[in-house]
Every structure is written in C-alpha cells, then in structure tokens.
matplotlib code that plots the C-alpha trace (Angstrom):
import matplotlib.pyplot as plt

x = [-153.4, -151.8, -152.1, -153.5, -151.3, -152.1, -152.6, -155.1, -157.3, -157.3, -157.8, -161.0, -162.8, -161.7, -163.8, -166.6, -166.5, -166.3, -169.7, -171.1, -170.2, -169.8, -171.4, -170.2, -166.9, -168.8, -172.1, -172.3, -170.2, -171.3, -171.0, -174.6, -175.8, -177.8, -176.5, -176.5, -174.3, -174.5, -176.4, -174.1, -174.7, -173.2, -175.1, -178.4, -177.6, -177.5, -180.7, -182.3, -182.8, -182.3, -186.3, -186.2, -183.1, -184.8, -187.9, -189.1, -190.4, -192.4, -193.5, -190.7, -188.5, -185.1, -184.0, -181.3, -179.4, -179.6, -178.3, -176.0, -174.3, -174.2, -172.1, -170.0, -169.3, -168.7, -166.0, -164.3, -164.4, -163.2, -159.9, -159.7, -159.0, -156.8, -154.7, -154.7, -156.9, -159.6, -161.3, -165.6, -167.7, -171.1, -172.8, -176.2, -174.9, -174.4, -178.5, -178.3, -178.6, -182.0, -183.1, -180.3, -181.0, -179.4, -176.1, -175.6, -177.0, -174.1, -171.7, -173.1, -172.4, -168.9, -167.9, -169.2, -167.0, -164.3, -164.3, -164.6, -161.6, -159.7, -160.6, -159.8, -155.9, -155.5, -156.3, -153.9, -151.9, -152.1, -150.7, -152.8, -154.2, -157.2, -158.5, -157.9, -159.4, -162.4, -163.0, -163.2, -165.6, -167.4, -167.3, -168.8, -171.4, -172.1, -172.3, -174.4, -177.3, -177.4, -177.3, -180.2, -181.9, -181.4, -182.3, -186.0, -186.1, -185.2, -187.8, -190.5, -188.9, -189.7, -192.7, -194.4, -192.6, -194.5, -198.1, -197.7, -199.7, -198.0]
y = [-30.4, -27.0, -25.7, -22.2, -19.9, -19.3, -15.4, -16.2, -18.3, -15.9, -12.8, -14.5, -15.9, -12.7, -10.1, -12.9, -13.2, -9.6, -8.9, -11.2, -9.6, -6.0, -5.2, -4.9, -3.0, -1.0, -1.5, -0.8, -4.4, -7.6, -11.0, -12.0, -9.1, -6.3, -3.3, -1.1, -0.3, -1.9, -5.2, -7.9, -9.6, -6.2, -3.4, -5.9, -6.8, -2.8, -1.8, -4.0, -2.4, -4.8, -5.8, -6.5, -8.7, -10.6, -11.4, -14.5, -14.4, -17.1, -19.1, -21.1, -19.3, -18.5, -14.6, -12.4, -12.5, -16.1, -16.1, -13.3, -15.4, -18.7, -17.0, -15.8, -18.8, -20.6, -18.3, -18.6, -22.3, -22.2, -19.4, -22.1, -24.6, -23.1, -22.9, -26.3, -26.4, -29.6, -29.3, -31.0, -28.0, -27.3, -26.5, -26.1, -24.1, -21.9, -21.1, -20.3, -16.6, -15.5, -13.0, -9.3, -6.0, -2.9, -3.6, -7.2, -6.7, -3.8, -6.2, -9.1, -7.4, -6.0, -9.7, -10.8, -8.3, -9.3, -13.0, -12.2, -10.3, -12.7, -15.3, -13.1, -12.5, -16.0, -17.2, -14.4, -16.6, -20.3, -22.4, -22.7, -26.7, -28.5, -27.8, -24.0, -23.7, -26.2, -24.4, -20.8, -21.8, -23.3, -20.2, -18.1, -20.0, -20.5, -16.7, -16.3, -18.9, -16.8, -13.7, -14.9, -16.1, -12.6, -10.5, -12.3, -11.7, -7.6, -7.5, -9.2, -6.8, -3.7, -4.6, -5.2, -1.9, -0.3, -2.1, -1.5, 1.2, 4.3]
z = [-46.2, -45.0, -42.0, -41.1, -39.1, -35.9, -36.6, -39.2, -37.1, -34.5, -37.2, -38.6, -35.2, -32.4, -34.4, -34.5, -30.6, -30.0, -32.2, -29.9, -26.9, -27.9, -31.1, -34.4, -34.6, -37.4, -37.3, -41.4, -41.7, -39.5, -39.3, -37.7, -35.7, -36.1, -38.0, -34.8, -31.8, -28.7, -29.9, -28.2, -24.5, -23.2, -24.8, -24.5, -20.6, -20.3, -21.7, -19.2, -15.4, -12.7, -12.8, -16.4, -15.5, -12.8, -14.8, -17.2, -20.4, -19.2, -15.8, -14.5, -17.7, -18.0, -16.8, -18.7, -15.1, -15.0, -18.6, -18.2, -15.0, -17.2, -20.3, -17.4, -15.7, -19.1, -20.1, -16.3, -16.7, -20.3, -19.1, -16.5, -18.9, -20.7, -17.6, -17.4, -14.5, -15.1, -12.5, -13.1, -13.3, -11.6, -14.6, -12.8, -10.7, -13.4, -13.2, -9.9, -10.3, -10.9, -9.6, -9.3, -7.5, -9.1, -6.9, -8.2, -12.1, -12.4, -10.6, -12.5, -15.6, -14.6, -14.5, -17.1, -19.1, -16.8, -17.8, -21.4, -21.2, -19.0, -21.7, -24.6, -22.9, -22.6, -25.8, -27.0, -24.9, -25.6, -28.7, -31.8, -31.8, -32.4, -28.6, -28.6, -32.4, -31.0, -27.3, -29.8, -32.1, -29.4, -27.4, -30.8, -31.1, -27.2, -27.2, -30.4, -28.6, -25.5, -27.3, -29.2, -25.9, -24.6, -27.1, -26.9, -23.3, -24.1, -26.8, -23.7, -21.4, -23.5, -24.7, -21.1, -20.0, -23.1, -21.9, -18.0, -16.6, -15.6]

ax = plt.figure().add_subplot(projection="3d")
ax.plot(x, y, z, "-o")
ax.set_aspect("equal")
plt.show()
C-alpha cells in the first residue's frame, strides 16, 4: 500500500474543517453545508445575541454557549496534545458554560476562533502519522455534530424570536 503525502492529506481534510467552522470558501461548491455564507459554528454562534446563546431548546437542554465553549475546549485540548502535553482532561467541565452575557458570548466566541486557529498552525506544524491523520478527522466530524447541534438551537432561537410578543 502507498502512502499519501502529507500535503495531500492536509489539502483534502483543512478545507473540510474550515466549512465547518467558517463556511464554505464558495458557497456555490461545499462539502456538507449549506450553499450560503456564514453557515459554520462562527457565522451561526454570530447570529445568535447573547440571550439566544444562553437559552435551551428544551428544559434541562444543551445552550449554543455551552456548545460553543465545548468545541472550544476540545480544540485547546487537542493543540495541547499535539504539544505533547497529556495531561487527563475535564471533559465535564467542558459544559460548564451556560449561560453568556453580551461581554462573555463576544469573548466566548473570540476564543473559540482563537483555538481553532491555534489548532489549525499546529497541525501545519506536526508530522503526518496515523495520530495526526486520526485527531483531524476526528476533529471534522467533532465539528460537523456540534454544528449540527447548533444550527437546531438557531432555527429554536429564531423561531421563538419570530412568535414572542413585541
């Protein structure tokens, strides 16, 4: 079996990553979002105003900041990794955040694009192996879940901002 360069791998799974988080580079071509700007974790955590943020779909739910904190502390913890730091992490804690006002959802979101490029620069960084190629794909499709997670919450969001009385 040959093996695929380095380049290649990177080439084919980076733009994958990157429609998850930002969009579609063109939104005429994707891979598995929407044929629109701005319909990754970024441009969907955006739309949403600090309440939205702060508010389950469903008693005792999940909220995008909650969400929007876990993708964030996954990618730390995977950048971490890649360091070579092993330290156990608090997953839970990852679901701490709940509930964000306007000072800590735009700071919220600042490092969550923060910590995706931290983890974007150091996969530029690290040798091509099983582990790199496995924590990527893992990555993709950790961010396609939650983006699928969140975009439900924005459709709740926008639809009870549509029914509430003015």
């Amino acid at each position: 079996m040959s093996e695929i360069p380095r380049e290649a791998v990177l080439r084919a799974v980076l733009p994958i990553l990157s429609e998850a988080f930002a969009g579609p580079a063109d939104p005429r071509s994707t891979h598995f979002v929407d044929n629109q700007a701005d319909c990754g974790l970024f441009g969907t955590l955006d739309a949403l105003t600090a309440g939205q943020a702060s508010t389950p779909v469903q008693e005792g739910g999940s909220t995008a900041a909650a969400q929007a904190e876990h993708v964030r502390f996954s990618l730390d913890v995977s950048t971490r990794w890649m360091r070579g730091e092993r330290e156990k992490a608090d997953w839970a804690s990852s679901w701490e955040v709940r509930e964000v006002d306007d000072d800590a959802w735009t700071a919220l979101r600042q490092q969550l694009h923060g910590a995706y490029d931290a983890f974007v620069v150091m996969v530029h960084q690290q040798p091509m192996d099983a582990e790199l190629l496995d924590g990527l794909v893992a990555t993709v499709a950790h961010a396609a879940y939650h983006l699928g997670a969140l975009r439900q919450i924005a459709r709740h969001a926008a639809a009870r901002a549509e029914t509430a009385p003015a």
